[in-house]
N, C-alpha and C positions, 0 to 999 in steps of 0.2 A: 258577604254584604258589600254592596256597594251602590252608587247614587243611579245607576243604568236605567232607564224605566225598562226596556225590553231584556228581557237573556233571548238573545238572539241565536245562539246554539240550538234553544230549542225552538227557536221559530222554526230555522231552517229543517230541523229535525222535525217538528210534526207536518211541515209542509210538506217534508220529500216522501215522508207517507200517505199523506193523505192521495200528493197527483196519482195519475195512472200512465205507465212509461210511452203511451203514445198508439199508435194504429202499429198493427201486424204488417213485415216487411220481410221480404229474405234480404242474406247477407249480400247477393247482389245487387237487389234496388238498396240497400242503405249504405253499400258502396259507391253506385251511381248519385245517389242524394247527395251525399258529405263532397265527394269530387265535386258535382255538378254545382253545389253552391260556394264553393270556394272559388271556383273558375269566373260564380256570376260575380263574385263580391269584385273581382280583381277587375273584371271586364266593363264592370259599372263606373269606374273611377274617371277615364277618360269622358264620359259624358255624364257625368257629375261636372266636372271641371268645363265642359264645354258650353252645358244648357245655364249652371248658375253665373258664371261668368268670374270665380272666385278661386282664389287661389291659395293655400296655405300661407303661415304668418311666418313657415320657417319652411326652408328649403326642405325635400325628401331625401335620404341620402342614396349613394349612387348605386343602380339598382334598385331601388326600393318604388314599386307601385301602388303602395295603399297608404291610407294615409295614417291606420294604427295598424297594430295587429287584429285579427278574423280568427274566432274561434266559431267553430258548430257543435252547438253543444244540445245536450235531452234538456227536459225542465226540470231536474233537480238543479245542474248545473247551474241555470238559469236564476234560480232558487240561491241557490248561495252569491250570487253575482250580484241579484238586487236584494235581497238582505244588506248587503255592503255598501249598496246606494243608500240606501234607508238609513242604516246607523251613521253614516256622514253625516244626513243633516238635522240626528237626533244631538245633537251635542251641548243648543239653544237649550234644551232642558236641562241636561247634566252641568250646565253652567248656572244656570237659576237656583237649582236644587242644592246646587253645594253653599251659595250664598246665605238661602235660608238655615242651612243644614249651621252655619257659622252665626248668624243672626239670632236665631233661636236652638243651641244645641239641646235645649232639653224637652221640646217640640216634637222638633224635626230627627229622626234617626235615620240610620242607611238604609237605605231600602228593602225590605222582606223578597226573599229569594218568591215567596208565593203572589208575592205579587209580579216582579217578574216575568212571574212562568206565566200570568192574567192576559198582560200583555202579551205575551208570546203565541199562546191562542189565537189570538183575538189579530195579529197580523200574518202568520203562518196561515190562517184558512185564508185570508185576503192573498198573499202569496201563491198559495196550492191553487186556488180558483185564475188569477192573472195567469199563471205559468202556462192553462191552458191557451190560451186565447195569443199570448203575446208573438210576432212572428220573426219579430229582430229589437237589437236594442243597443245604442251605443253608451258604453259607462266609460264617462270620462273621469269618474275617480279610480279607476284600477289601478292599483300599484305601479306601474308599467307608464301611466300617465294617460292610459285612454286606451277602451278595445273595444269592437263589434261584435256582438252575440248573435247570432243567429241560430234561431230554437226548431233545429230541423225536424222535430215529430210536428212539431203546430204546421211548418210549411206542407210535410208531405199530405196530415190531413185534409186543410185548405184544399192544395190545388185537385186533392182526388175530390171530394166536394162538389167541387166548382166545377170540376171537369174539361180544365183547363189546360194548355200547352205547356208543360214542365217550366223546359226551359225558356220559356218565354217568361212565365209567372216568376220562377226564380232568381231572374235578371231584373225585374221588375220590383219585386220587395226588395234589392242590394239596392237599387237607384236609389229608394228610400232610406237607408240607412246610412249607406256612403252620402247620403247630402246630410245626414249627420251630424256625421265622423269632418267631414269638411267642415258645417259651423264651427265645431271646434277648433278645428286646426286652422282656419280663419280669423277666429276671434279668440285667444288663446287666454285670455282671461274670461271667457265665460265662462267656466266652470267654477272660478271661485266667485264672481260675483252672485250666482246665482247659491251656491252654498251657503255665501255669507248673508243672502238676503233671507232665504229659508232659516239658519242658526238663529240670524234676529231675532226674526218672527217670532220662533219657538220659544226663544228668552223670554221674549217681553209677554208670550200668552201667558205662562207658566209665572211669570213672576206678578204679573196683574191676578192673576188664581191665588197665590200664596199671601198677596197684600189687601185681599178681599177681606183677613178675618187680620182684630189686630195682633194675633200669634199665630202663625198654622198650626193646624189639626192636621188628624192623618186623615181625615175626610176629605181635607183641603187638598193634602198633594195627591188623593185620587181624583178630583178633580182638575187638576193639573197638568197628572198625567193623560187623565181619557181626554182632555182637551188638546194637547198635542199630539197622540195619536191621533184622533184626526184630524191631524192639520196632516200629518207623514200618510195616512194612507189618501188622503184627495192630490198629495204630488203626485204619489203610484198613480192616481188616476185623471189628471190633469182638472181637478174641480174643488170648490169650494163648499163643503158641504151646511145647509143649516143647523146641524150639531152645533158646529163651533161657533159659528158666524154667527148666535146671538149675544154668544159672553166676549163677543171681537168690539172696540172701542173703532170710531170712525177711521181713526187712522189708522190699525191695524186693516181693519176689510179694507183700506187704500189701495194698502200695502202687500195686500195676497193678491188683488186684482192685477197689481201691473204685475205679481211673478208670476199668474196664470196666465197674463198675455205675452209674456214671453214664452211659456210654454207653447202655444196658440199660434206663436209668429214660427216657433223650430217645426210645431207640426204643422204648420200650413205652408211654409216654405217646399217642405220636403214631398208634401203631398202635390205640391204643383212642379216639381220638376222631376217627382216621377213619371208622370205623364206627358213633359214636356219632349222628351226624346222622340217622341209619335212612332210608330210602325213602319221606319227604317230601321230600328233600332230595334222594336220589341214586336213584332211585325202585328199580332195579338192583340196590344195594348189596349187599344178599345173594347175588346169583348172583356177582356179582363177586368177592368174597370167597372164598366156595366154589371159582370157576373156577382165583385166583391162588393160592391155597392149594395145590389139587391140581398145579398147572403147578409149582410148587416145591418139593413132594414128590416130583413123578413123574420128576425129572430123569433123563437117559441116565447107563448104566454110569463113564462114562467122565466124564461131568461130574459125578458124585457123587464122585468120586478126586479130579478138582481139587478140590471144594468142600471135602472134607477136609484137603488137601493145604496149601490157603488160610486154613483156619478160620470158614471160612462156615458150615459145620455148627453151629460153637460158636454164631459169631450169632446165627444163627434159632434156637438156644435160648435164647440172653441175648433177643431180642425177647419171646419168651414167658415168661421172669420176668420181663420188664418191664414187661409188661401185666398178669399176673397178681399183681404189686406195687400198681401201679396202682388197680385193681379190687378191692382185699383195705384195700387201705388207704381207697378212697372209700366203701367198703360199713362200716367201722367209724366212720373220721373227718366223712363226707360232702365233697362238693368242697371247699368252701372249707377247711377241714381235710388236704383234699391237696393244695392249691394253699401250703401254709407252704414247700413242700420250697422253692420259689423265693425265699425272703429273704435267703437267703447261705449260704455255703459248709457251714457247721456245720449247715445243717438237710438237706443232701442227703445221700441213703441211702448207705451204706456195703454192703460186699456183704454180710457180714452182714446188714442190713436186708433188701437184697432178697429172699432167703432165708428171713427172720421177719419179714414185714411188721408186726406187732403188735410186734416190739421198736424200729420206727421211729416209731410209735404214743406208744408208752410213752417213748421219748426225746425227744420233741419236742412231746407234748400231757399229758405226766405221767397 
């Protein structure tokens, strides 16, 4: 027993059953693969560095070309990786719950292992369904202090797909991640501002659920919990879902807004200077573009209902205010003038900002 809402052992565990290990490859294209995108991860760095105009907050040490460690890894892998992003910024709960759990001990008991396991369904299929789809990922809470994922069955499906140039495509998703892995390494406390803004969050939902009745019930901290789970699977999916967002108080829905637009500024940054390198660099770059564009408009019936269902609609429009923040503000301020957003927490856009890029302008360059 204890205060966890998820057993995340068996998230991970029904998720890694449910995926399917990816498209049929011999052992020579999945040795050309794992080479090939190691090679793009490394080769991406230098123009990461070049097009954002940004530099690490700490030196690289001598020898050293990337800016974490790069792993390639199947979607189990991937599956265990962001399980561990997820229970980070499950903790806002397990901090509320123990409160109550002392406030009211004869209430509130530890947690039923079946409930648990409720939970554990319930983000393991959300896991097994991502795992498909996702192409790279940077986890800046790895033990290690930060690593690059890259989920080589998603890439080699993609690009056969698409029917695109390997190594063109391949260099092309590293740009993408390696601008990342450089936010981070840029702004070296965002990763805990943004944990601790999530941990809030999840506090103050859970404890607004639990001060709803004047003792809790065990109905209460099911409600509690299904209310923080989806606050944790719309991070997975960069959105705010109506589930939650009716029992959210003003300032809470404030409060998820400006952390989905910072989501919105990492994926809209990195989405605009993957393509900034142009076709010197990725020589493809345009057709690729146009091909994955269309692949992710043109999705089937039926995967358009998940996508809604998930809030991936919403994201693919927070990516495009985030690149058209991006873009609106480099065309006023010029780079180095978009590169302030990374000095600390008070200079990053609020959603309002993203929204009126020239009020992000006007707050932070007067």
């Amino acid at each position: 027993m204890s205060s966890a809402m998820i057993a995340w052992d068996d998230a991970v565990a029904l998720a890694s059953r449910m995926v399917p290990p990816g498209p049929a490859a011999s052992r020579t294209e999945l040795d050309d693969l794992v080479a090939g995108l190691r090679r793009a991860a490394a080769d991406a760095v230098p123009h990461v560095l070049a097009t954002t105009g940004m530099t690490p907050a700490a030196a690289m040490p001598d020898g050293w070309t990337l800016f974490s460690p790069v792993y390639v890894v199947d979607r189990v892998r991937w599956i265990r990786a962001n399980a561990h992003v997820m229970e980070a910024m499950t903790g806002g709960f397990d901090t509320a719950f123990d409160a109550a759990q002392q406030e009211h001990p004869d209430r509130i008991h530890p947690m039923p292992h079946s409930a648990q396991v409720a939970g554990a369904v319930e983000v393991g299929a959300l896991l097994a369904l991502l795992s498909k789809r996702v192409l790279g990922q940077f986890d800046p809470y790895a033990p290690d202090g930060g690593r690059l994922l890259l989920v080589a069955p998603n890439i080699l499906a993609s690009e056969r797909l698409m029917e695109v140039n390997p190594a063109d495509y391949r260099l092309w998703v590293c740009l993408h991640e390696q601008t990342h892995a450089l936010q981070f390494a840029a702004a070296p406390w965002l990763a805990d501002h943004l944990r601790g803004k999530v941990t809030a969050l999840t506090e103050s939902l859970a404890r607004a659920q639990f001060d709803r009745a004047a003792a809790p019930t065990w109905d209460r901290l099911v409600d509690a919990a299904t209310t923080v789970k989806s606050l944790i699977e719309s991070v997975a999916t960069t959105d705010g879902p109506p589930l939650f967002e009716r029992v959210m108080t003003a300032e809470q829905k404030e409060e998820l807004a400006n952390i989905t637009a910072v989501m919105a500024l990492l994926e809209g940054h990195a989405d605009v200077h993957m393509d900034a390198v142009g076709p010197s660099v990725v020589p493809t770059v345009a057709t690729i573009r146009r091909r994955f564009t269309q692949r992710r408009e043109a999705r089937p019936r039926v995967d358009a209902l998940l996508r809604r269902l998930m809030g991936m609609d919403a994201k693919l429009a927070q990516y495009r205010d985030g690149a058209a923040f991006i873009r609106a503000v480099e065309t006023q301020v010029g780079r180095d003038g978009l590169n302030a957003i990374w000095q600390s927490p008070d200079t990053l856009p609020t959603a309002a900002d993203i929204a009126n890029p020239a009020a992000w302008v006007a707050r932070i360059h007067g």
